[in-house]
C-alpha positions as CSV (number, residue, x, y, z in Angstrom):
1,X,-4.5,11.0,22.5
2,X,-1.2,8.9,22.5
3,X,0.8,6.0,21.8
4,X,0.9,3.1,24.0
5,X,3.2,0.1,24.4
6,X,1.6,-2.5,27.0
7,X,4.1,-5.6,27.8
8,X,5.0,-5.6,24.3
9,X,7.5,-8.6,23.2
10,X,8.4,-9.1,19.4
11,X,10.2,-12.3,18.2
12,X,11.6,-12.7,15.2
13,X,12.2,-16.0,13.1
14,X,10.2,-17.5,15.9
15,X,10.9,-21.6,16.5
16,X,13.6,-22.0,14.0
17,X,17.7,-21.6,14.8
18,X,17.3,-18.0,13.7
19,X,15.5,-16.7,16.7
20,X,15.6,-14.1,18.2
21,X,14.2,-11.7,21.1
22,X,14.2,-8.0,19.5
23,X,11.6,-6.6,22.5
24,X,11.6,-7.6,25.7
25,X,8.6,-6.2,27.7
26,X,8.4,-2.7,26.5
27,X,5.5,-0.6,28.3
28,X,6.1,3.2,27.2
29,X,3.9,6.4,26.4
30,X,4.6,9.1,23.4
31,X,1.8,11.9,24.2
32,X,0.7,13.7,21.0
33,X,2.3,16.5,20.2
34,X,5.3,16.1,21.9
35,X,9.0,15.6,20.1
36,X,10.7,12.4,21.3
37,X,13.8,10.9,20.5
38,X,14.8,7.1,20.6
39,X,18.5,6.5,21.0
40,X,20.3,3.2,22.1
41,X,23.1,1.0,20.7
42,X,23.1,-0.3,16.9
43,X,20.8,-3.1,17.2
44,X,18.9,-2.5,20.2
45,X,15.6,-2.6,19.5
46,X,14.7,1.0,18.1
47,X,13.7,-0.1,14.8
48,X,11.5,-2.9,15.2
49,X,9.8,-1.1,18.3
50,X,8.5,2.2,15.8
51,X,7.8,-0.4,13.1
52,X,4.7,-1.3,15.5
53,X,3.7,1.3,15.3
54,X,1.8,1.8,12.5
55,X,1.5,-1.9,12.1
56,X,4.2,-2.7,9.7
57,X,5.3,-5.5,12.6
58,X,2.8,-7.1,14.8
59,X,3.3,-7.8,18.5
60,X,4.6,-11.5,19.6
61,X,2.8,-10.7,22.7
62,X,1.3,-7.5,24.4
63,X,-0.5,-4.3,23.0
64,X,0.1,-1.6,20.8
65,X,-2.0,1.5,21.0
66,X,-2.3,4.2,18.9
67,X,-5.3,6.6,19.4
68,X,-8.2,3.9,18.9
69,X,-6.2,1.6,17.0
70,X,-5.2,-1.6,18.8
71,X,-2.5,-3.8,16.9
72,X,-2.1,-6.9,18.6
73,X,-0.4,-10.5,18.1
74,X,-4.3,-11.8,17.1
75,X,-5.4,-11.3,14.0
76,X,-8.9,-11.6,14.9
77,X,-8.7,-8.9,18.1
78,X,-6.8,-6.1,15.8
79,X,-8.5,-3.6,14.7
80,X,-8.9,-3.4,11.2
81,X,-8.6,0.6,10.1
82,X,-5.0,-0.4,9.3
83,X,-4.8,1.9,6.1
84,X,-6.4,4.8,8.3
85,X,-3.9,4.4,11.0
86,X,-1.4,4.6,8.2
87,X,-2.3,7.7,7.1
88,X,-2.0,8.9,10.7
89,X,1.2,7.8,11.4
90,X,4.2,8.3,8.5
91,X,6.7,6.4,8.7
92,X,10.1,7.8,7.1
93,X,12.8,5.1,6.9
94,X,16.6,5.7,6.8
95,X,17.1,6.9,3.2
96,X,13.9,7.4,1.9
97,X,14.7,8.0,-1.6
98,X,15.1,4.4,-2.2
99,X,11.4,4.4,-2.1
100,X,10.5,6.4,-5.2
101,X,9.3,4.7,-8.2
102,X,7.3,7.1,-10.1
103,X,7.9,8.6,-13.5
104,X,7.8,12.5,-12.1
105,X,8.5,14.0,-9.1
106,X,4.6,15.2,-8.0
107,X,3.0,11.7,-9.5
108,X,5.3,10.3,-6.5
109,X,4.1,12.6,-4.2
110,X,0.5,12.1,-4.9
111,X,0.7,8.6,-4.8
112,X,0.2,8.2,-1.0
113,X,-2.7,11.3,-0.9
114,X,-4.5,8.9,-3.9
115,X,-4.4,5.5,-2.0
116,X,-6.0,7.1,0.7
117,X,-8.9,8.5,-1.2
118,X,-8.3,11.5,-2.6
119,X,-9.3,12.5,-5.9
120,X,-6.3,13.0,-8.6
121,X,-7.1,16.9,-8.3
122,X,-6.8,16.8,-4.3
123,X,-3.8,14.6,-4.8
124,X,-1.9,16.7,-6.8
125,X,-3.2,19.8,-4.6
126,X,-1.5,17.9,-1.4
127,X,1.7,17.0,-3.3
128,X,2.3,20.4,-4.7
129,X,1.9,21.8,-1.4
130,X,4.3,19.0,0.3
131,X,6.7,19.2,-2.2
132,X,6.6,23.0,-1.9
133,X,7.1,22.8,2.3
134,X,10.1,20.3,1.9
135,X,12.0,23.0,-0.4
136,X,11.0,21.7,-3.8
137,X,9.7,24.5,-5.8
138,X,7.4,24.3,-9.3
139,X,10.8,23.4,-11.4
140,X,10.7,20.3,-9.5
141,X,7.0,18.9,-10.5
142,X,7.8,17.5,-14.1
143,X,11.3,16.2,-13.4
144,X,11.8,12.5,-12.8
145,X,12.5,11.5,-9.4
146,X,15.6,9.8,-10.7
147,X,17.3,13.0,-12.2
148,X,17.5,14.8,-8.6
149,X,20.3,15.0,-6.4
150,X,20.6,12.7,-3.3
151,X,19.7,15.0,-1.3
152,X,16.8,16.2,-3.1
153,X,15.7,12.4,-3.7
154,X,15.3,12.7,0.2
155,X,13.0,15.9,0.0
156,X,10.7,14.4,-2.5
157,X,10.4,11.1,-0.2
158,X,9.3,13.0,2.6
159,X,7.1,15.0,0.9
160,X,5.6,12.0,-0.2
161,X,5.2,11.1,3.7
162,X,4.2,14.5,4.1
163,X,1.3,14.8,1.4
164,X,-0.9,12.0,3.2
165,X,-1.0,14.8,6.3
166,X,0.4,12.2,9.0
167,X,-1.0,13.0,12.8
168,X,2.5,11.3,13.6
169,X,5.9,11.3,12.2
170,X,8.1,8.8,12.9
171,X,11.8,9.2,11.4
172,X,14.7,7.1,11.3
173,X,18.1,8.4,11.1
174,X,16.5,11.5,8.8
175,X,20.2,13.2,8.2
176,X,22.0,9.9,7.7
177,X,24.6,10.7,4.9
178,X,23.7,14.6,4.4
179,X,26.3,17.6,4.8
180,X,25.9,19.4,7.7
181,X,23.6,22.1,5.7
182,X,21.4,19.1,4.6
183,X,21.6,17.9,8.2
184,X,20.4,21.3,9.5
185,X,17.9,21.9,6.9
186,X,16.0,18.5,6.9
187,X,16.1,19.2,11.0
188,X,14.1,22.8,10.2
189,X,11.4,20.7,7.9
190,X,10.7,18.5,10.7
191,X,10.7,21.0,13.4
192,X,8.3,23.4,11.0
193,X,6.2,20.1,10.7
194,X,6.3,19.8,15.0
195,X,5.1,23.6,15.2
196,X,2.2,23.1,13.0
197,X,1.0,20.2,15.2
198,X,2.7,16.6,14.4
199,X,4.1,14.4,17.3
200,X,7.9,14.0,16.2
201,X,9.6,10.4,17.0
202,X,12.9,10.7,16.0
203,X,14.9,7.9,16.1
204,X,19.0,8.5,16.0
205,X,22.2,8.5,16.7
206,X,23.5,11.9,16.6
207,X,22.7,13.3,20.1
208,X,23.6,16.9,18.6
209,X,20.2,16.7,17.5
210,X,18.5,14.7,20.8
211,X,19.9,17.9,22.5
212,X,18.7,21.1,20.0
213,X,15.0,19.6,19.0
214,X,13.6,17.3,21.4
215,X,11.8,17.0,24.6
216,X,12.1,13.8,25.4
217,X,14.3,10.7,25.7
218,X,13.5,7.1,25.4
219,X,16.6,5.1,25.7
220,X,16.1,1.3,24.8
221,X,19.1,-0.8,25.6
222,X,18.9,-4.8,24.8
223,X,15.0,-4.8,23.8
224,X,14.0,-2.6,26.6
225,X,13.1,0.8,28.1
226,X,16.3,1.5,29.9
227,X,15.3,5.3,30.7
228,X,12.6,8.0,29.8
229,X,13.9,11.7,30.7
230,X,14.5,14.8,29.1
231,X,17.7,16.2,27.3
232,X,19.2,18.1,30.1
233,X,18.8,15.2,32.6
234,X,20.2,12.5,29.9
235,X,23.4,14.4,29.1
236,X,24.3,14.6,32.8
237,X,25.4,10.7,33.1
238,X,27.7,9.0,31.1
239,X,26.0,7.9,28.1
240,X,28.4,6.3,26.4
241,X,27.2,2.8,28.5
242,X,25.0,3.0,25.8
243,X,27.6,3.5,23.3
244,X,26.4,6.8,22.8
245,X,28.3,10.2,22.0
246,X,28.0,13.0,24.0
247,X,27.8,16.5,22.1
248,X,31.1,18.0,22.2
249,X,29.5,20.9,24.6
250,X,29.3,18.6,27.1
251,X,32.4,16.7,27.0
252,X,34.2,20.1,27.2
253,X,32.5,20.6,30.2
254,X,33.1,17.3,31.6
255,X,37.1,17.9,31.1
256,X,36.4,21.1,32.5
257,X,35.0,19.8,35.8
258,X,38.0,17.3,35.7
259,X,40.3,19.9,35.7
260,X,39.4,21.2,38.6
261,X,36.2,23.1,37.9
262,X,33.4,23.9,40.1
263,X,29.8,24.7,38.5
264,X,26.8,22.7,37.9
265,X,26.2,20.6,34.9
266,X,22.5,21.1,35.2
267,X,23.4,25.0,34.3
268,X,25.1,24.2,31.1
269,X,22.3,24.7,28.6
270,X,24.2,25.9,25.7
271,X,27.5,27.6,24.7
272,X,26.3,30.8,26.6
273,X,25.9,29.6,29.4
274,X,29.3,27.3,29.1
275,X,31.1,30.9,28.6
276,X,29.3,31.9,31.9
277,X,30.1,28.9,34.3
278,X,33.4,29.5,33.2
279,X,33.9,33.1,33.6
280,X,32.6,32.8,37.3
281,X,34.9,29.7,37.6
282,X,38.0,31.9,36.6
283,X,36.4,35.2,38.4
284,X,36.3,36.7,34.8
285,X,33.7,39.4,34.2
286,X,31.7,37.8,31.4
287,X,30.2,40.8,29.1
């Protein structure tokens, strides 16, 4: 099972001054159960392309295939289990917690559970449990979604995501605006949510976290697939042509290498292996 992308195009504001090309013959495959990141430019395409996904946008031209759902620019040829493939595929926008609405914090939760056709009991039974995975203990069940914090605001908006049990999770710029202990422990939920079986799409700008959680790498530059590979191979070419920003373990290494340095980039894996390439460089004995 996997996600498809067949000659997709996307237009938006089609015939009028306003438009504009946003895909440009994508053809791409995410295979369940995998953790992918997309990464490109502000404006490239990234967005509109996972919004297809679950059907939230529908193809100008082309195919979309997810499992057995086809969404496709004709109404009549498209399949029509859109609210199942919804609850397959969860969709977390940048900040999330502008999306809760609900007078406490587990009635929000089980909102998504209950329009999928649960009973209020299973409901609750999937929020609690959600709620409780994200780091949101029993104190948190009564409390209004508007007292919490901004970070916890987040937690409860992906445990909403969370409580409908998606197949897929697609995220979009999850740590946007959190400390770097938010950053890391939103990054833990979603890799304790990979281990347990979800397909990860993680769409972002902080290649920190391309390099320590995922895979794979789909770049899309200018509406299209500039480059599928994995981390290691990505971070060995200059990736700021895509106005993106190297993590600081390899820019070191790169001035390193400038300076007159002689080991393989392929080798530098982390900072252990940094602290090796360059004790052999310098003929230090590295204990």
């Amino acid at each position: 099972m996997s996600i498809r992308f067949t000659d997709v195009f996307y237009t938006y504001n089609p015939k009028t001054p306003l438009e504009h090309q946003a895909l440009k013959g994508i053809n791409l495959e995410i295979v369940e159960g995998s953790f992918v990141a997309i990464v490109g430019r502000t404006g490239c395409g990234k967005s509109t392309m996972v919004q297809h996904i679950n059907a939230l946008l529908h193809p100008t031209s082309g195919v979309v295939t997810v499992d057995d759902f086809q969404n496709v620019p004709e109404k009549k040829k498209r399949s029509k289990n859109t609210k199942e493939l919804r609850q397959k595929v969860g969709l977390v926008f940048q900040f999330p917690e502008y999306q809760l609405f609900e007078e406490t914090v587990e009635k929000d939760v089980a909102f998504g559970p209950k329009n999928f056709g649960k009973t209020e009991e299973e409901a609750m039974e999937a929020a609690h449990k959600a709620l409780l995975e994200v780091g949101l203990g029993e104190e948190f069940f009564k409390r209004s979604p508007f007292e919490l914090s901004g970070g916890e605001k987040r937690r409860a908006a992906i445990a909403g995501v969370l409580a409908i049990g998606p197949q897929y999770l697609v995220v979009d710029e999850p740590t946007a605006g959190l400390d770097p202990l938010g950053s890391k422990e939103m990054m833990a939920l979603f890799q304790k949510v990979h281990e347990a079986g979800a397909t990860i799409i993680l769409v972002t700008h902080d290649m920190a976290l391309v390099k320590r959680y995922c895979d794979k790498v789909i770049v899309v530059d200018d509406g299209t697939i500039a480059k599928v590979t994995t981390p290691d191979e990505f971070f060995l070419e200059d990736i700021e042509k895509y106005s993106l920003d190297s993590p600081e373990l390899y820019k070191l290494a790169r001035f390193c290498i400038a300076h007159g340095a002689d080991f393989d980039m392929k080798s530098i894996h982390g900072v252990t292996a940094f602290s090796e390439a360059i004790a052999k460089w310098k003929g230090v004995k590295h204990e």
